[in-house]
C-alpha positions as CSV (number, residue, x, y, z in Angstrom):
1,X,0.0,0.0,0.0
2,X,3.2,2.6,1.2
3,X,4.4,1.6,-2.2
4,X,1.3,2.3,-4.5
5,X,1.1,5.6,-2.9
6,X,4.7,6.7,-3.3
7,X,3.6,6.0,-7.1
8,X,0.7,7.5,-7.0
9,X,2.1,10.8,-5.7
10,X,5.3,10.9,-8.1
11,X,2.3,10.1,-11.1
12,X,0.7,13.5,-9.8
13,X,3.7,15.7,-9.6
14,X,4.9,14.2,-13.3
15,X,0.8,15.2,-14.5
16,X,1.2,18.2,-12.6
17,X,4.5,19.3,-13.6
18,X,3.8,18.1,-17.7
19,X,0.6,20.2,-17.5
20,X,1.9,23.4,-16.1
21,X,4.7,23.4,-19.0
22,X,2.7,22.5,-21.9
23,X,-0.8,24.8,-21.6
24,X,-1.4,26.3,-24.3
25,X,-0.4,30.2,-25.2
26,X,-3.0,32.7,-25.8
27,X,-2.5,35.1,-28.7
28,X,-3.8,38.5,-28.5
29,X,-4.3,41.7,-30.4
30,X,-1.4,44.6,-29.6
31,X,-3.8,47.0,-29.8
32,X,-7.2,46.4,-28.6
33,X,-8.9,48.6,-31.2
34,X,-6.8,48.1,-34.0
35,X,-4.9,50.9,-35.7
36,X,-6.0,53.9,-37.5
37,X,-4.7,54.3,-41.2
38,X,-2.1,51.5,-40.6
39,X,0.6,52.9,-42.6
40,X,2.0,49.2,-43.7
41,X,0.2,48.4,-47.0
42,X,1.9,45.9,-48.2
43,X,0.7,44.5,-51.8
44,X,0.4,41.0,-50.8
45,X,-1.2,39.3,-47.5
46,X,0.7,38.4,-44.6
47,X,2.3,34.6,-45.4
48,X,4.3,32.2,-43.4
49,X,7.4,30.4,-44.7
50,X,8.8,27.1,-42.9
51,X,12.8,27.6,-44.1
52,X,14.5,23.7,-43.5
53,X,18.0,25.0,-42.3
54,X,17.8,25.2,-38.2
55,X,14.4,23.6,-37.4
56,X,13.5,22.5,-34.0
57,X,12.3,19.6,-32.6
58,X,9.2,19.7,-34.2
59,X,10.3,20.4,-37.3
60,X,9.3,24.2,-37.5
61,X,11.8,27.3,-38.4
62,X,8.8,29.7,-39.3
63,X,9.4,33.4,-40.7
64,X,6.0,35.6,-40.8
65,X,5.9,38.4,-44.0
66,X,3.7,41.5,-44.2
67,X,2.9,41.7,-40.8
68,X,0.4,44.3,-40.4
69,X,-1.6,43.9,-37.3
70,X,1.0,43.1,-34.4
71,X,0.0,40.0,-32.2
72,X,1.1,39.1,-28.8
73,X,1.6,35.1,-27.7
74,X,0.8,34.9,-24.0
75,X,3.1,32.2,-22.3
76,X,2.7,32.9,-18.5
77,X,4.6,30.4,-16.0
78,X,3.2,28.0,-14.0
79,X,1.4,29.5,-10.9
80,X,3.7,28.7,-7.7
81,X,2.1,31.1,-5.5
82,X,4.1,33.9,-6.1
83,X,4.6,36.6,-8.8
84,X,6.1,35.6,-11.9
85,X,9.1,37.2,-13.3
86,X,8.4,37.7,-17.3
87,X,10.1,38.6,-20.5
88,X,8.9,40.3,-23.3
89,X,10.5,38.7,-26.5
90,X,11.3,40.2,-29.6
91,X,12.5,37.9,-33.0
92,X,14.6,39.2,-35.3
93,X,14.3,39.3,-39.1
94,X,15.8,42.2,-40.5
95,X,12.5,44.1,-39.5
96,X,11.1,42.3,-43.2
97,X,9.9,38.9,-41.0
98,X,9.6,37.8,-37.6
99,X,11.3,34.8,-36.8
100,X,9.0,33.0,-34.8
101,X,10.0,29.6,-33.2
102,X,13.9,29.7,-33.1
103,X,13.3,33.8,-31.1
104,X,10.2,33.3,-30.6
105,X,7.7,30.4,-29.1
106,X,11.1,28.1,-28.6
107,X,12.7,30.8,-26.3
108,X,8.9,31.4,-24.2
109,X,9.1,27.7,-23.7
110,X,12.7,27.7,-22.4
111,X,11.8,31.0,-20.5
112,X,8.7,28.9,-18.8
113,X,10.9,25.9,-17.7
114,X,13.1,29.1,-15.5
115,X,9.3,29.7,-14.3
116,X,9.7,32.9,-16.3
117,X,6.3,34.3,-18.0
118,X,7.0,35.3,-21.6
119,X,5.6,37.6,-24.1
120,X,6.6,37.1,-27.4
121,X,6.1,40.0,-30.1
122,X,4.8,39.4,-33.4
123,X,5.2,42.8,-34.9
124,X,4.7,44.8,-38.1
125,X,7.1,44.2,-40.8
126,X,8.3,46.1,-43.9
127,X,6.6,44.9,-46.7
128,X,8.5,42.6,-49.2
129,X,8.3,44.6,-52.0
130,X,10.2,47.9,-50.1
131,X,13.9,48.2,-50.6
132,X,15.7,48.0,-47.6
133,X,17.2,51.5,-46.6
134,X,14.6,53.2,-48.8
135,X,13.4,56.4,-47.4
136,X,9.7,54.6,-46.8
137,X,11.1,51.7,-45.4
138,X,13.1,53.6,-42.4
139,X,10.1,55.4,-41.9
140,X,8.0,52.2,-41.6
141,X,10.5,51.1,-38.7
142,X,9.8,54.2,-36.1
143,X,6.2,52.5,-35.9
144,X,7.4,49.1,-35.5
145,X,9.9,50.8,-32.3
146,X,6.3,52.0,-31.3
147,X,5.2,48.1,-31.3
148,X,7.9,46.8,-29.4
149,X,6.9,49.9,-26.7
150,X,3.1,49.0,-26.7
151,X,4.1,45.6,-25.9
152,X,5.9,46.4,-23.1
153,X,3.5,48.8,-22.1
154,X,0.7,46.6,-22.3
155,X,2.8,44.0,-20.0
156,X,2.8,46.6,-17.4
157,X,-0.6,46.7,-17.8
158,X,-1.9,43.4,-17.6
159,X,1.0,42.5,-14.7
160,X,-1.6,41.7,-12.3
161,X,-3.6,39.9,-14.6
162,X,-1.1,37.7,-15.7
163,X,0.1,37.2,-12.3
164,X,3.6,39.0,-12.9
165,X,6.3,40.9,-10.6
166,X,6.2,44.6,-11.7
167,X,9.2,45.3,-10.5
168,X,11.3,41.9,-12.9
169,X,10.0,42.3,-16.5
170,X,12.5,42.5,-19.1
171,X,13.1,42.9,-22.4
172,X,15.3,40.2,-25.2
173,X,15.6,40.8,-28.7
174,X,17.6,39.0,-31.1
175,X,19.1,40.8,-34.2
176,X,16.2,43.7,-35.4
177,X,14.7,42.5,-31.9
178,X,17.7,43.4,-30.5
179,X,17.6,46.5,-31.7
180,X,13.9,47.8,-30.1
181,X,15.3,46.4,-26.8
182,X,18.5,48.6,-27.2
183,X,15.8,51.6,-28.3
184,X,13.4,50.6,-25.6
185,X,16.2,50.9,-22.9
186,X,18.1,53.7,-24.2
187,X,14.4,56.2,-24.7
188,X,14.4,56.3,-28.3
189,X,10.2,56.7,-28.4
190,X,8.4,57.3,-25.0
191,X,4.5,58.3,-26.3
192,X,3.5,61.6,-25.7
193,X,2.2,61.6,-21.8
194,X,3.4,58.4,-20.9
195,X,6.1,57.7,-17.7
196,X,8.6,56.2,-19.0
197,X,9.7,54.8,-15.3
198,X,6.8,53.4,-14.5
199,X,4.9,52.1,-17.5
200,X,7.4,51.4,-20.2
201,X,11.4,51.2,-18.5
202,X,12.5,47.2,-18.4
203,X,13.8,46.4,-14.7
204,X,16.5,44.2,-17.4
205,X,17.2,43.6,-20.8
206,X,19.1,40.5,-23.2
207,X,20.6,41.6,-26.7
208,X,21.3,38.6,-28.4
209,X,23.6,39.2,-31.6
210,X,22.0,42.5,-31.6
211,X,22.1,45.3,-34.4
212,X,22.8,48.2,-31.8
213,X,25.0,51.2,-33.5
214,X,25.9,54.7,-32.8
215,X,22.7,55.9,-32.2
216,X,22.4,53.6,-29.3
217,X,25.6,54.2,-28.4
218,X,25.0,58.2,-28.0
219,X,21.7,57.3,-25.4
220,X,23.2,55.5,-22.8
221,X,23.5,56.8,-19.1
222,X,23.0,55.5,-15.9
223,X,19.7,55.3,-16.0
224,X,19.9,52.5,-17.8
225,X,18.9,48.7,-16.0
226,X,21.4,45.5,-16.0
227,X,22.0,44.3,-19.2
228,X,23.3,41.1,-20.5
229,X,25.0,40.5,-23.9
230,X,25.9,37.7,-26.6
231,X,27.4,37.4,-30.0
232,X,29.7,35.3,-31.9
233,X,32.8,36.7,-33.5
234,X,32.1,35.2,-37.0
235,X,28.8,37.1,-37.0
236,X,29.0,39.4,-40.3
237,X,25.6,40.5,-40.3
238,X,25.3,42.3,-36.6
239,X,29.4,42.1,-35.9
240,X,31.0,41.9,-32.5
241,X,32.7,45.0,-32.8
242,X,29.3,46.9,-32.2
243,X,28.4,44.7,-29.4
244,X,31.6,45.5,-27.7
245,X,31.2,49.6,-28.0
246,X,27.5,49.5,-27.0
247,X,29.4,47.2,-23.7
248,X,32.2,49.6,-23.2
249,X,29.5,52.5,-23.0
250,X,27.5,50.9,-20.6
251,X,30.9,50.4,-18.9
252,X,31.4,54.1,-18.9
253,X,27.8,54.9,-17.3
254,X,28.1,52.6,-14.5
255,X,25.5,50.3,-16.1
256,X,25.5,46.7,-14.8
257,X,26.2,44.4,-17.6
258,X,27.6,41.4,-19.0
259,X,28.9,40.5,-22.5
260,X,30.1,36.9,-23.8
261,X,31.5,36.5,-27.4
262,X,31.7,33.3,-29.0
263,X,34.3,32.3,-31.4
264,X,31.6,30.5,-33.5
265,X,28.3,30.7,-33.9
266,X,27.6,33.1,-36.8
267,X,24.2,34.8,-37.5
268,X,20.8,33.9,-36.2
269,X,22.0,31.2,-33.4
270,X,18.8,31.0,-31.4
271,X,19.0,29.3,-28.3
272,X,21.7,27.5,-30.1
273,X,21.3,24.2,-29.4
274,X,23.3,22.7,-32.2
275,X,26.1,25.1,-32.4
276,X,29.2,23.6,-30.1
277,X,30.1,27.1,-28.2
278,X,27.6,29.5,-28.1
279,X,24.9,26.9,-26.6
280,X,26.3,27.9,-23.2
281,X,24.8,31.3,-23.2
282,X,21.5,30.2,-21.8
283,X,22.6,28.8,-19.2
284,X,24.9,31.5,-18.7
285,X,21.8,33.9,-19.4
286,X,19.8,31.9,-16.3
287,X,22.8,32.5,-13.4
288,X,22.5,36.4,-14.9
289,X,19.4,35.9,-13.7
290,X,19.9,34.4,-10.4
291,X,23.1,36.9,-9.9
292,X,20.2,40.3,-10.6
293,X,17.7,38.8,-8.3
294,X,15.2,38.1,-10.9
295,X,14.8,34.3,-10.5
296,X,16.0,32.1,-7.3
């Protein structure tokens, strides 16, 4: 009898514990009411391409064009009693796509299993048919920074809701993600009667091969919260060198922070689970965490 109830107990916690980390995200609307003359008119609908190179588990590397109604995908942690800690996530994609499993729903998961709420951003993207750096394209990206701000905003907002510590949400964008995270923390866009300290600042922030620059650069002060940093040395789309200025200025300020570079890992590494030497930063990502306070 001792014995079938020492099974019986460890079948619970297994149902329990499979339960709490598999529910199902909810997807919602950035803005409840839509937007008014959405400037992104792109001449063909919004489509979704599996690419075969870097799939997960289940078989899914997904890239999302003409985004132009921004979504967020709810994945809160399971409920231990206690507010949650969350992260609002932002893929990459060159601001043209969002990358959404490798940056997006495969980071919430791993986020989850740290008992770390995430929000991951789908957000507008420049229409195909726009050349990059074109006048109207550059344009289109001050209201995809105002996206990645409305997300966080909207976190804030709905922290009691979703059962979330106000005072540990952060930000993590990889690549063009990593960008609105370095424009988020730095004030490039704070809407016109909004506190920035209490409705939109991040209490930290991850820039994963980010495409930080100058501009950045030129914003930072002590103001800023802790940030933590990772790129490879081989990466020739957002290089290290940029990573490394964007560190030394946060340095300079006083700014808690933390940068690894990889030797390998190129471009687009995700969680990285099949590259040999930047899969450590995860788990070098989670003892950030524990070191900031954010998770025990």
């Amino acid at each position: 009898m001792k014995n079938l109830m020492v099974l019986m107990n460890l079948l619970l916690i297994v149902l329990f514990s499979v339960s709490a980390f598999s529910a199902e995200p909810v997807t919602m609307p950035l803005y409840k009411d839509g937007i008014q003359d959405n400037p992104f008119k792109p001449a063909n609908k919004e489509r979704t391409v599996n690419r075969e190179a870097d799939q997960n588990e289940k078989g899914l590397n997904r890239a999302i064009y003409n985004v132009t109604e921004p979504v967020l995908d709810i994945y809160l942690a399971p409920d231990t009693g206690a507010k949650n800690p969350a992260v609002v996530v932002f893929p990459g994609g060159g601001f043209t796509h969002v990358t959404i499993d490798k940056e997006g729903y495969d980071v919430a998961e791993w986020l989850n299993s740290m008992g770390v709420s995430a929000i991951v951003v789908t957000y507008r993207t420049i229409p195909e048919e726009l050349e990059r750096g074109s006048a109207l394209s550059n344009k289109l990206r001050e209201y995809i920074l105002q996206d990645a701000v409305q997300a966080v905003c909207l976190t804030h907002e709905k922290s009691k809701e979703w059962n979330l510590d106000t005072e540990k949400i952060g930000v993590m964008g990889f690549s063009a993600g990593g960008n609105l995270c370095g424009s988020i923390i730095t004030q490039m866009y704070v809407p016109n009667g909004m506190d920035y300290e209490t409705e939109i600042r991040p209490d930290f922030a991850c820039l994963v091969y980010p495409g930080i620059g100058e501009a950045h650069n030129a914003k930072v002060d002590s103001s800023l919260p802790p940030v933590f940093i990772t790129v490879a040395m081989d990466d020739h789309t957002t290089p290290a060198p940029r990573a490394i200025s964007f560190f030394e200025k946060l340095l300079e300020n006083s700014v808690p922070t933390e940068l690894h570079i990889f030797q390998c890992g190129s471009h687009g590494f995700g969680l990285a689970k099949n590259k040999s030497v930047a899969k450590s930063w995860p788990f070098l990502f989670e003892n950030w965490l524990k070191e900031n306070g954010i998770i025990k």
